[in-house]
Structure formats: C-alpha cells, structure tokens
N, C-alpha and C positions, 0 to 999 in steps of 0.2 A: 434804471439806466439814465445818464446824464447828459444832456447834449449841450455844444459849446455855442456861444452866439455864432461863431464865422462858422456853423456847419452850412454847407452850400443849401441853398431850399429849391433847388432845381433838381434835385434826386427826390428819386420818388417817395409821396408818402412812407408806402411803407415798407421801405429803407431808413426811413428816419425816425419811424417809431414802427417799431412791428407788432401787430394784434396779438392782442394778449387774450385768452380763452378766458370768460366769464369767471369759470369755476377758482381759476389759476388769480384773476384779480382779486375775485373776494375772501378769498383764502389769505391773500399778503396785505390785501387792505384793513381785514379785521382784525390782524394782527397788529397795523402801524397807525390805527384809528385811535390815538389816547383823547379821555377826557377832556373837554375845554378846546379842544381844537375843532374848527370851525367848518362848515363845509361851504361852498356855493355852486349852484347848478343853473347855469346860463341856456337856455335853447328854446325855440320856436315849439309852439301848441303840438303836441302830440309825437316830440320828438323822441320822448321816453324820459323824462325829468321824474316822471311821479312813480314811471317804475321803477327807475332806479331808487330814489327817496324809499318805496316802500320796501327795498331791498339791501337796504341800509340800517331803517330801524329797530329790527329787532335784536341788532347789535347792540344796546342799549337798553338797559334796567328801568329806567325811568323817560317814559317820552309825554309831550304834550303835541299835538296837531294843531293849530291854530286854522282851520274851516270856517272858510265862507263868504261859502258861494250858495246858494240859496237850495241849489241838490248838486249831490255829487256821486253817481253811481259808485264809480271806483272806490274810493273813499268809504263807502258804507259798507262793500264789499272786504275790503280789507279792515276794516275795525270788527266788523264781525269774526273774522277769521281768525285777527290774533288777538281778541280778547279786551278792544277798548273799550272805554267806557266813554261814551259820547254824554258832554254836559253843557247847557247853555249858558252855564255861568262855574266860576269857580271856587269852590268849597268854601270855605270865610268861617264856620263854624269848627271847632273842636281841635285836636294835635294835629296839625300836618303831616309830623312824621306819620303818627297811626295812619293818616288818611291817602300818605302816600303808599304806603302799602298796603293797605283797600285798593287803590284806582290806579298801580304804577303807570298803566297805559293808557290816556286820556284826551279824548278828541272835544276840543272847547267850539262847541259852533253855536254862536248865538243866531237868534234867526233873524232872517234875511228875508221875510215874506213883501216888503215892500220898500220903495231906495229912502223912504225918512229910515230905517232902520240902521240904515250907518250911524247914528249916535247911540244906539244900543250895544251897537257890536263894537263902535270903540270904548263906552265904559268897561263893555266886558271882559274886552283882552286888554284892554289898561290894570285892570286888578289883576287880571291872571299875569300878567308879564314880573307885576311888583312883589305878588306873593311867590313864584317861581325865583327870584332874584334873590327874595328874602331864606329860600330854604335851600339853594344852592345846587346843583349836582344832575341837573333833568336836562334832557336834550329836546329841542324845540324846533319846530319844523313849521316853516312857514312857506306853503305851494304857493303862494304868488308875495314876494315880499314889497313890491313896489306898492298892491294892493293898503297893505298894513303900512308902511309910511309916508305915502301920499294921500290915499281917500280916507283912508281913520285916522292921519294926523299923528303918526306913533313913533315920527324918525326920531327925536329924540331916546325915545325909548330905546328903542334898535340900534341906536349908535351907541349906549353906554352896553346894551348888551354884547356888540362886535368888540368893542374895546375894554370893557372890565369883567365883563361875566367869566372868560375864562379863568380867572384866575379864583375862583369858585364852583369850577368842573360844570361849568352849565355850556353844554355845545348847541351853536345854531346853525341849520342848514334854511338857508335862506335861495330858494328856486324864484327866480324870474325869466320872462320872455326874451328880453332885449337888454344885450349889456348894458344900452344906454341909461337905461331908465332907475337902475340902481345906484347908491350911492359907492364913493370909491371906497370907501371903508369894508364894503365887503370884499375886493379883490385885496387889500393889504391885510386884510387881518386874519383871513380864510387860511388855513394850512392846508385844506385840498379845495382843487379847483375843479369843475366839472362842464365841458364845451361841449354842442354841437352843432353841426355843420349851421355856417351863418355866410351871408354873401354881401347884404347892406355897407354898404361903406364907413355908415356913422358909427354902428357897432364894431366895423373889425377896428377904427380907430378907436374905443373905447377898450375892446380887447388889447390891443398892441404892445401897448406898454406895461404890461403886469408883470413879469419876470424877467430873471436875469437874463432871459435867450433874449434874441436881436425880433425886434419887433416883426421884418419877414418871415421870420420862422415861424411864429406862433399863426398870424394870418395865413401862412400857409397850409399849415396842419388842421385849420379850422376852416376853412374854403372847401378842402377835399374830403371832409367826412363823409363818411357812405350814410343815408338815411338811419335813424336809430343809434349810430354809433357814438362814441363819447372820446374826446381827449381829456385824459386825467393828466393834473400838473399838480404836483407838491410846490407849492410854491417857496421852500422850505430846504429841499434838498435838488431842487432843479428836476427833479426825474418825469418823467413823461410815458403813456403809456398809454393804446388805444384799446378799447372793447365794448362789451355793447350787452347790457343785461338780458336777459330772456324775459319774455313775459305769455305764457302760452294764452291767456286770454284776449289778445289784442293790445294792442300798442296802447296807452293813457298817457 
C-alpha cells in the first residue's frame, strides 16, 4: 500500500499504516526480496534488529555475518542452529566456488580478546569484503555497520559495496543504532528500509528525508512505534507497512 505525502499525519498511526501479521509480512517480503537489493535496519540496542536480521537470513543461499563483538550469545546460538560455519579468517586457499559450497553459511569473527585487536579484525574483513566482491552473489550482514566503517576504517569499502555490489547479486543488510551515525548512502541505495520507534531529534532529522512521503509522515510513524515493532518502507515503490517479528527467546 502506498501513501501520498499531503496524507494528514494527525490520524492515527494505525490508520495510516495498519499492522501487518508477522507471518503475512514474511510470506510477501520473501517473495519481493530479489538479489542485490539492499536492506537497512535503523533502531536502538534491543529493539529486535538482530531478530529480525536472523529472520531474514535464511532466505538466502549464501550468507557471510561479519561478528565482532568479542562474545555474542545470540549469535552463536543462531549459527549453531542453522549450520554456520564460524571462521576467524577467510579461506584464501583453493576454488571458491567448491569452498562456497562447503561453508555457504559463514560467520567471519576475528577475535576481539583485546581493543589492539581492531587491526586484526580490520585486515580480516578487509580480505573477506574483497574476496566476497570478487565472487559475486553472497549476502552480508553487518550487526553494527557504523562499527565496520568508522572503528576498522572500512567506509570506503562499504560504499562501493552499497553502490556497485548490487549489480553482482551481492545483498547487504547493514544494522545500526542511530540513523545519524550511518552514512547516507545506505538510505539511497537500500530498496528495504527497516525503523524503530526513535524520539531524538538529530535522528528523526536524519530519518526525514529518505522518501517520497513528506518528511511529517515518516517522523510520525516512527515516534509512535510500539516497543519491538518495525516500519518497513520500500523505498522503491513508496509502500509502507508495520509489524514486528517474533522471537520466542527473548528480545536481541
């Protein structure tokens, strides 16, 4: 569904986007999710960013996690469960292709035992980002992306991946805290957008102008989220839609 900028933003949320049931999202989303199209998921520490993320991925043949944070419960809980293959570096020996089908599912977490270790973990997702790039087609999940472009120094990288990767079937869901902190290249270049509830002024000004809607609208739908809940935005075809993934182990 599509809303027009002059829709009034004095009716109630949800009047202007009606909740859409989890099962009913992911059912239209996995069908409208093509290759190379990008995600972003904007929201505050434990909003449900990483549940969602983990509820996304397996839509996807080939993924890499880029981890780390020095432990990550969740995280290891979920790679156990669908079968990744946790590596602190990435392959450099033999076919890729064979060895993408040994490891399609692969969580790259260099270790993090001490803060000199940030020159580790940036050589190590610097090769993994250029071998990914070199073999095309893998989807790459980055839980804090501010992390990777400001403290390992990787925005260049990241900016050719938001701006050329697609055209190579390589999708990136790039998750941060605070709209601000991001570069704008993820809201122009993302074909799904993912919000939640935010109240800060400097972020709803970083939100506001991302879509065709009238910058009230968007701050409005994003002010009154209920805890956990999510505004999805195609940035793409205008359409809008609120819901809110399940996660029966507790919120991450």
């Amino acid at each position: 569904m599509t809303y027009p900028a002059s829709l009034d933003v004095e009716t109630p949320v949800a009047e202007l986007v009606p909740f859409t049931e989890w099962e009913q999202f992911y059912s239209d989303f996995s069908k409208s999710w093509k290759y190379g199209e990008h995600v972003g998921m904007i929201g505050p520490t434990g909003c449900g960013k990483t549940t969602l993320a983990y509820s996304l991925l397996p839509l996807r043949s080939y993924v890499t996690v880029f981890a780390t944070k020095p432990k990550d419960e969740s995280l290891t809980r979920f790679g156990r469960t669908h079968g990744y293959r946790v590596m602190e570096e990435w392959p450099v020996k033999g076919d890729s292709r064979v060895l993408a089908k040994r490891w399609p599912r692969r969580i790259l977490w260099p270790k993090m035992s001490h803060m000199g270790a940030v020159a580790g973990q940036h050589i190590a997702c610097r090769v993994a980002l250029n071998h990914i790039y070199t073999d095309g087609a893998w989807c790459v999940y980055f839980d804090e992306f501010r992390y990777v472009t400001e403290t390992l120094k990787l925005k260049p990288q990241a900016l050719i991946y938001l701006l050329q990767a697609r055209s190579i079937g390589i999708t990136v869901i790039a998750a941060s805290q605070r709209p601000a902190w991001i570069p704008l290249e993820v809201y122009d270049q993302s074909t799904h957008l993912f919000f939640w509830n935010e109240r800060d002024e400097r972020n709803l000004h970083r939100i506001s102008g991302i879509s065709s809607h009238s910058s009230k609208l968007v701050r409005e739908l994003v002010v009154n989220l209920e805890p956990h809940e999510f505004l999805y935005l195609n940035t793409r075809t205008g359409s809008m839609v609120r819901s809110m993934a399940p996660n029966p182990e507790g919120r991450v």
